[in-house]
N, C-alpha and C positions, 0 to 999 in steps of 0.2 A: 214392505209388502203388507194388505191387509183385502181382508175378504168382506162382501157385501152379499147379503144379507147372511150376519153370525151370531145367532146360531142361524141354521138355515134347515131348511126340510128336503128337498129335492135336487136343488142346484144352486153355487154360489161362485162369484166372479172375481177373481186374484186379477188384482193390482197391482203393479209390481215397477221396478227401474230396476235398467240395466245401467252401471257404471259407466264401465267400457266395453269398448266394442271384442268381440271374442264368443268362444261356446257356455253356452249360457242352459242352466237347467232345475225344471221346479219339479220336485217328485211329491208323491201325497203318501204317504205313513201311516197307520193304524195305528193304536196301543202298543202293540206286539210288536212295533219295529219293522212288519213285513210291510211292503211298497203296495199301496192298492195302485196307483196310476201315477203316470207319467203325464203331466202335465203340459210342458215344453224339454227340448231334446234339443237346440241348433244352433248355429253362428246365429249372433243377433248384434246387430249395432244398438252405439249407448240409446234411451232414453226409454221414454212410459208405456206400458204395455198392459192388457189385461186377458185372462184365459179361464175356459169355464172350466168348472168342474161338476160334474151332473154324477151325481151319486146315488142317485134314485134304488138303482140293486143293490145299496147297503145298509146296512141296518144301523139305526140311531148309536152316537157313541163320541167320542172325542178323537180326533184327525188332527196330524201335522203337516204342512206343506214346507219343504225346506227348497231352500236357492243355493244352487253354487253355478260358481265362477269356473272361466276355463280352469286357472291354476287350482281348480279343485278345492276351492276353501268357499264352508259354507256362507255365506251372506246375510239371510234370513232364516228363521222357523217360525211360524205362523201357527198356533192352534186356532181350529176350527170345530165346532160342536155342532152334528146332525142331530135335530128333532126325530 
């Protein structure tokens, strides 16, 4: 997984693969652990994929986007840096 443009000011775009086919999901994290958004949430068959994330109402700061798999085991973590 990886983000374009990072750091980024406004909005930036996850790049991401899916393994295998199953529920699939990228959440975006704060500092603090607490979940700012929901990124993707659904069955998705294997392959390349990308999702925005528009963060315009937050305030500059350091962001995680994590992926897991249906069987629940994380995949990726991604930091991401708002301007």
């Amino acid at each position: 997984m990886m983000n374009y443009p990072n750091p980024f000011t406004a909005q930036t775009i996850l790049k991401y693969e899916v393994a295998e086919a199953g529920e699939f999901s990228i959440k975006v994290y704060d500092m603090n652990g607490k979940v700012i958004s929901t990124l993707v949430n659904a069955p998705m068959e294997a392959g390349q994929y990308a999702a925005d994330f528009n963060a315009s109402n937050l305030p500059a700061g350091v962001y995680f986007a994590k992926a897991e798999n249906a069987k629940g085991e994380v995949t990726q973590v991604l930091k991401m840096v708002k301007k």
